[in-house]
C-alpha positions in Angstrom: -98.5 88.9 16.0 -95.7 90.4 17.4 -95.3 92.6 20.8 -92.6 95.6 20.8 -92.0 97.9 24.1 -89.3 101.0 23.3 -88.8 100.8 26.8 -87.8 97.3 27.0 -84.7 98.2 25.4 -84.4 101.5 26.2 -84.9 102.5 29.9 -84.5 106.5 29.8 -87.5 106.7 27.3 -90.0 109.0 27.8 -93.2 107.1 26.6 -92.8 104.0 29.0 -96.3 103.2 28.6 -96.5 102.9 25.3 -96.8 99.4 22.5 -96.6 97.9 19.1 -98.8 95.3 18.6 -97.4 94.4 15.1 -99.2 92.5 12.8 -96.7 90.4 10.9 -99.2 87.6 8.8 -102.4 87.3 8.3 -104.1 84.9 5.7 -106.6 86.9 3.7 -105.9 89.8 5.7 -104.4 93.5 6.4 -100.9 93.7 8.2 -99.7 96.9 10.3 -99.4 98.1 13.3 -101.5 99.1 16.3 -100.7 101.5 18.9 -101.9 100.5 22.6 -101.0 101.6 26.5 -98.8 98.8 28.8 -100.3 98.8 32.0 -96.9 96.8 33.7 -98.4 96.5 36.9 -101.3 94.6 35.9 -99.8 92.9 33.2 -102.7 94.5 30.6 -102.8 95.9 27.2 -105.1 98.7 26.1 -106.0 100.0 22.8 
C-alpha cells in the first residue's frame, strides 16, 4: 500500500486535501486506487 499527496510535491495545487491510497499487491486480491481527504492537522485519513 502506497500513500500519494499532489500537494506534497506540488505546493500551488488546488486540491490540497486530497489522497491516493494506492493499492500496489495484494495476494488473491483486486489492486487500484482509492480516493480519500488528508486532514494534515490531525494527521487523519478519510474515505
Amino acid at each position: 500500500m502506497f500513500l500519494y499527496r499532489d500537494d506534497y510535491y506540488d505546493a500551488q495545487n488546488e486540491d490540497a486535501r486530497l489522497i491516493d491510497i494506492i493499492i500496489a499487491n495484494h495476494r488473491n486480491g483486486e489492486t487500484g486506487t482509492i480516493k480519500a481527504k488528508w486532514f494534515g492537522k490531525y494527521q487523519k485519513v478519510m474515505a
